[in-house]
C-alpha positions in Angstrom: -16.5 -18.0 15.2 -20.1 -17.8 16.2 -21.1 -20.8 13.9 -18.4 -22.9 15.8 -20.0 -26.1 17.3 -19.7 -26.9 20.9 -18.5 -30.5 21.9 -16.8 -32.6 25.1 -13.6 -31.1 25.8 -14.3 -27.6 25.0 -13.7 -24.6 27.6 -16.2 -21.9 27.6 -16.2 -18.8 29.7 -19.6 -17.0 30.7 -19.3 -13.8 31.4 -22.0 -11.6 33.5 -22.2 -8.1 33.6 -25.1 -5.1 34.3 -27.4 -5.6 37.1 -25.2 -8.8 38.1 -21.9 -9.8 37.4 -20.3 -13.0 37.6 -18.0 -15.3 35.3 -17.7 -18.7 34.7 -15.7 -21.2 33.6 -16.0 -24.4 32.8 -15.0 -27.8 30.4 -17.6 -29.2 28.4 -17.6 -32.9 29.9 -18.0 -36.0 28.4 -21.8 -36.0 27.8 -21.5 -33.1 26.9 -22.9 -31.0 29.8 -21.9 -28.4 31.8 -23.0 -27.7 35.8 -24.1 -24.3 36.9 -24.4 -24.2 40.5 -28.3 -23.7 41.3 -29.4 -25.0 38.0 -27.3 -28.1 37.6 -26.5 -29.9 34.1 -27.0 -27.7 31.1 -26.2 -29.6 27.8 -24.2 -27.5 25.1 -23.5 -30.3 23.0 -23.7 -29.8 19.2 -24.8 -25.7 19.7 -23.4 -22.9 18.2 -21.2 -20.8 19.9 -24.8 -17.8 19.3 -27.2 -20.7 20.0 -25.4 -21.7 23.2 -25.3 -17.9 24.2 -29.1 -17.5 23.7 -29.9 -21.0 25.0 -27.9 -20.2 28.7 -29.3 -16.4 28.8 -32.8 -17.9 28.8 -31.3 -20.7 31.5 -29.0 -18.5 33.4 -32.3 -15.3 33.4 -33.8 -18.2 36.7 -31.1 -17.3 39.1 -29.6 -13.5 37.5 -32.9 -11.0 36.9 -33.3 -9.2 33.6 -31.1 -11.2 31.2 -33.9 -12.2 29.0 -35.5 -9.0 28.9 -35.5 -8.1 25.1 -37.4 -4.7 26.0 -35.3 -3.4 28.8 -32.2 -5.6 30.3 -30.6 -4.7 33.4 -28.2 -7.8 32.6 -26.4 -9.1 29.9 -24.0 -12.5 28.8 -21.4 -13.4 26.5 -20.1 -16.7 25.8 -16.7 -17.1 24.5 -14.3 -20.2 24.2 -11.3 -20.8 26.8 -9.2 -23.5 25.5 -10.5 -26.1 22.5 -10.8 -29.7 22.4 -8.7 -31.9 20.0 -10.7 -34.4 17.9 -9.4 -37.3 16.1 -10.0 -38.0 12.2 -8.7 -40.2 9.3 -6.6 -39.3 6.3 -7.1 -42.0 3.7 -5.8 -43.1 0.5 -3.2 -41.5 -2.1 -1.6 -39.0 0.6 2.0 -39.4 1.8 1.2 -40.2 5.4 -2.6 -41.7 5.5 -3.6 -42.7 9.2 -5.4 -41.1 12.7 -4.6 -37.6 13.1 -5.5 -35.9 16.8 -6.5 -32.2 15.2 -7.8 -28.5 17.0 -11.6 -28.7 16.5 -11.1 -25.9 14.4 -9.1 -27.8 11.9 -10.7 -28.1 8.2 -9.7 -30.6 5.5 -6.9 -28.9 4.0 -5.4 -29.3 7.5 -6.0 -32.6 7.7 -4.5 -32.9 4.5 -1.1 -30.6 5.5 -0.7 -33.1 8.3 -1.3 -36.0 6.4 2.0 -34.9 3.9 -0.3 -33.9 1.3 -1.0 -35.5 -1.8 0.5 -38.6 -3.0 2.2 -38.6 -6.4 -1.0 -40.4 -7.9 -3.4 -38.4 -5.8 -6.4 -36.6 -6.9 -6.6 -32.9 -5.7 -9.9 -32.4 -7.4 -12.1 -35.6 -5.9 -11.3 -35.1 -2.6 -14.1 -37.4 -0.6 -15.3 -36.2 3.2 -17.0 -39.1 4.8 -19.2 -38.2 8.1 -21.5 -40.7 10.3 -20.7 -43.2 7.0 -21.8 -41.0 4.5 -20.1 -39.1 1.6 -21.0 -35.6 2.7 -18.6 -33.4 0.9 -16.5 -33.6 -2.8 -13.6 -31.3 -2.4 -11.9 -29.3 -5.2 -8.8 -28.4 -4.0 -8.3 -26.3 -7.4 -10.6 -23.5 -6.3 -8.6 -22.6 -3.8 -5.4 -22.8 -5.3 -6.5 -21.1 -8.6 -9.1 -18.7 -7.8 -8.6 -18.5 -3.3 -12.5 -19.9 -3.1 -12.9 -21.5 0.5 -16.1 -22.4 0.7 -15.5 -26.2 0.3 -12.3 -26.1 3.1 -15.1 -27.7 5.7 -14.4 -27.7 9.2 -14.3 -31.6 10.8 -16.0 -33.3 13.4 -14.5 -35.8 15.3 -14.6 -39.4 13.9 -14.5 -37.5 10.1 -12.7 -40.2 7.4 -10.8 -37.9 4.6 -10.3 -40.1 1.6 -7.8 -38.9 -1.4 -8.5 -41.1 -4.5 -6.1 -41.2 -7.4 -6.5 -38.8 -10.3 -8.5 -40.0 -13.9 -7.3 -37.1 -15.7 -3.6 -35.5 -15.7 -2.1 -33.5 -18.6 0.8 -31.8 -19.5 1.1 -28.1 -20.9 4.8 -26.8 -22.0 6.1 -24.4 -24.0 5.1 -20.6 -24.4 2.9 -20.7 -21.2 3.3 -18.8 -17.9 2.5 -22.1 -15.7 4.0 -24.9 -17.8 3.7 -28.1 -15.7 1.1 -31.3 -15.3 -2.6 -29.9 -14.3 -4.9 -32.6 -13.1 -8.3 -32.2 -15.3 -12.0 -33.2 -14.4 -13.7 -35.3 -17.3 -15.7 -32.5 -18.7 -12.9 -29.2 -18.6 -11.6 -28.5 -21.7 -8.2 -26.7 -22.9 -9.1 -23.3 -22.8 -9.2 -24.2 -18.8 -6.0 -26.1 -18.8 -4.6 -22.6 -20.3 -5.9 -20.6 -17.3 -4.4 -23.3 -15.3 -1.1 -22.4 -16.9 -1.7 -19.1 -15.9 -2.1 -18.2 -19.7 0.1 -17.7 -22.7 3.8 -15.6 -22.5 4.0 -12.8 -24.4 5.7 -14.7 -27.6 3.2 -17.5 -27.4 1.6 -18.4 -30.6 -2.1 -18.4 -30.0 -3.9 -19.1 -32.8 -3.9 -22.8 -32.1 -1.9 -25.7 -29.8 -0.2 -29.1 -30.6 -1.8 -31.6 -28.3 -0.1 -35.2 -28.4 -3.2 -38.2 -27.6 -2.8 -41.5 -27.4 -6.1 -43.0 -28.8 -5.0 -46.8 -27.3 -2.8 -48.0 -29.6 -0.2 -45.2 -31.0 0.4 -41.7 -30.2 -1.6 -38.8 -32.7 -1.0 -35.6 -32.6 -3.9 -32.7 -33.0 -3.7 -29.2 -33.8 -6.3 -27.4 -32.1 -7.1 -24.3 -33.5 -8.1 -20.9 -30.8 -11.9 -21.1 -32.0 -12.2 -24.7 -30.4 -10.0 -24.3 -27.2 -13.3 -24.2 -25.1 -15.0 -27.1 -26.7 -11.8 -29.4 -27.1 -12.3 -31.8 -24.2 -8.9 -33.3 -22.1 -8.0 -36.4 -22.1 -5.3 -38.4 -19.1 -2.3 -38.6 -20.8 -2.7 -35.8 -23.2 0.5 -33.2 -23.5 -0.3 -29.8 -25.0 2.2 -27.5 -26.5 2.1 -23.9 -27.1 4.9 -22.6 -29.8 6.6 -19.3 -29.8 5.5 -16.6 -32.6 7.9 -16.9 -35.9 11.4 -14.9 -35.0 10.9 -12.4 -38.2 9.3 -9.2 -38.8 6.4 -7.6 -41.1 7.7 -4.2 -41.6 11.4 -4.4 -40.5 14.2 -1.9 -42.0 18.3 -1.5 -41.4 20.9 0.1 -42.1 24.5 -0.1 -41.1 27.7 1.8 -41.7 28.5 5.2 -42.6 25.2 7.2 -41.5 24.6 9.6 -38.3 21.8 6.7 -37.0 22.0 3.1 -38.1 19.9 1.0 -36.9 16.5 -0.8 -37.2 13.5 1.6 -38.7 9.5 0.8 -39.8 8.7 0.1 -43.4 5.7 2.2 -43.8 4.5 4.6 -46.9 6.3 7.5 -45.5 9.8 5.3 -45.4 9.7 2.6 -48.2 12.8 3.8 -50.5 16.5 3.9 -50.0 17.2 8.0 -50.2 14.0 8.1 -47.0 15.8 5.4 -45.5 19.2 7.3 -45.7 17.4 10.7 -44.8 15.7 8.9 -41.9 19.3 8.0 -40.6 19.9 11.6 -40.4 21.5 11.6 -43.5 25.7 10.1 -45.1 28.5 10.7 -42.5 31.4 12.6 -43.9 33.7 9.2 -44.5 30.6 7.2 -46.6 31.9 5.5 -49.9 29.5 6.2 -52.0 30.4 4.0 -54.7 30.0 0.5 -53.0 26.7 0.7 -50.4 25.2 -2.9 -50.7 21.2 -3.8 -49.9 20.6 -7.1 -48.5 17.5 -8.8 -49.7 15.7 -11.8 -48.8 14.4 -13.8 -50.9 11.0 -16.2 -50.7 13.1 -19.5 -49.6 15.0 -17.5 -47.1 18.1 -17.0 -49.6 19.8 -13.5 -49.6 20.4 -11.5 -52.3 22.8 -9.3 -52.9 21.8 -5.6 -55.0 24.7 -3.3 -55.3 23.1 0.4 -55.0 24.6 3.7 -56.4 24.1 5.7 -53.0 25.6 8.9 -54.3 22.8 8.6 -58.2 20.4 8.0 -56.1 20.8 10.9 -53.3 21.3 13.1 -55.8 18.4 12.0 -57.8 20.3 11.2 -61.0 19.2 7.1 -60.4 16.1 5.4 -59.8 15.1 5.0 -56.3 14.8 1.4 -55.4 12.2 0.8 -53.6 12.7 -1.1 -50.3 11.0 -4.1 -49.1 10.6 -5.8 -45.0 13.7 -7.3 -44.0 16.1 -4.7 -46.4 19.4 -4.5 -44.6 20.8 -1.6 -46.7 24.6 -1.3 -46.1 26.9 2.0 -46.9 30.5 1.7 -46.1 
């Protein structure tokens, strides 16, 4: 890459073409200079891979004509990179290998975190500190890559780079109805609605309208129930273990009807099919072998009893009966 900085060790290859041609080859040494035969030490230290190629065309334009003619050039260079240097950094901390790693140039911090084993069990993947020259230079979120592919804070080392892994302030638990259900590790100020994207959001069954979440406030264990309007304002706590329910196992507008028709099975109450002669017509109609005497409806009742109601199938097909009229959860019977 063109923003790629120079430094001892490094091959680069010059190439000359046009007017005059020529390529060269040569390791970066130790101070950080290399020597061009009728010019003598040129330092690349610390340049670009573009700022070293303009910097040599305006050095190299002495000995080959027309290389730093903008208007009209009879010659041309490109710099490229042979083989790289290896630099040494430290991996610090909760990891599961922390110690001096020898690294391509062109490794980042998530490689240096790879080699290090990763993460300890303890470690923080969200305050990931780089430390340059002494300084704190860079906070690393590990998180936006793994949840949304964001690079931009995977920053390539230099040598003598110090990696430090802290452990974590905030880790929480999400299980139940959720695609992801594991422990997410939290900064201070994200709230549950962000632990749910975490989790990859809710399963298709997942009760959404609000979320058990288990604290402990220092003393004892509480348990919240957090309703959907305050996901995004509900702040997470370490420790905390959020669970989202499945939706009830009944049904609003459920029919059924078994035995002696052309198609039993499961059918909407609506206010087209809300009796037992439209649930029977619905069914395409009484097979030839239906007792019409003895058909049952199942009913159940408000504390989840059932009732039993005999029905006169034959009165009420023929219309010489009230219809009854049918209500969710009707299992009507005909044998």
């Amino acid at each position: 890459p063109l923003n790629y900085r120079l430094g001892p060790g490094d091959e680069v290859i010059i190439d000359i073409w046009g007017a005059s041609q020529n390529t060269i080859r040569q390791h970066i040494s130790p101070d950080g200079t290399i020597n061009i035969q009728k010019i003598g030490p040129v330092n690349l230290n610390g340049l670009t891979i573009a700022e070293a190629n303009d910097y040599l065309k305006k050095t190299l334009n002495k000995i080959y004509n027309g290389l730093n003619n903008a208007n009209d050039p009879t010659s041309d260079i490109r710099l490229t990179l042979g083989s790289i240097r290896t630099i040494q950094i430290n991996v610090m901390g909760e990891v599961v290998q922390p110690g001096t790693y020898s690294l391509s140039s062109f490794a980042t911090v998530f490689h240096a975190l790879y080699r290090a084993g990763g993460v300890s069990d303890i470690g923080s993947l969200r305050n990931v500190q780089l430390v340059r020259n002494g300084k704190n230079i860079a906070t690393i979120d590990v998180y936006q890559f793994i949840m949304k592919g964001n690079i931009q804070d995977d920053i390539r080392l230099q040598e003598g780079d110090v990696v430090i892994v802290p452990a974590y302030d905030v880790l929480v638990k999400i299980d139940g109805k959720v695609k992801r259900p594991m422990r997410f590790e939290m900064k201070k100020d994200e709230s549950l609605s962000t632990l749910i994207s975490y989790a990859g959001g809710f399963e298709a069954d997942a009760y959404t309208r609000s979320l058990r979440v288990v604290r402990q406030n220092g003393q004892e264990y509480e348990v919240n129930t957090v309703k959907d309007l305050d996901y995004s304002v509900y702040k997470m706590r370490n420790g905390d273990v959020v669970t989202a329910e499945a939706i009830l196992n009944r049904f609003i507008n459920k029919l059924e009807i078994r035995g002696a028709v052309y198609r039993p099975g499961i059918y909407q109450l609506n206010g087209k099919l809300n009796t037992v002669r439209e649930l029977v017509n619905e069914a395409q109609g009484l097979t030839g072998d239906a007792f019409l005497n003895r058909a049952v409806l199942y009913r159940q009742r408000e504390d989840l009893t059932t009732e039993v109601v005999p029905v006169d199938i034959k009165a009420i097909m023929d219309g010489t009966s009230q219809n009854i009229i049918l209500m969710k959860n009707d299992i009507l019977y005909i044998p």
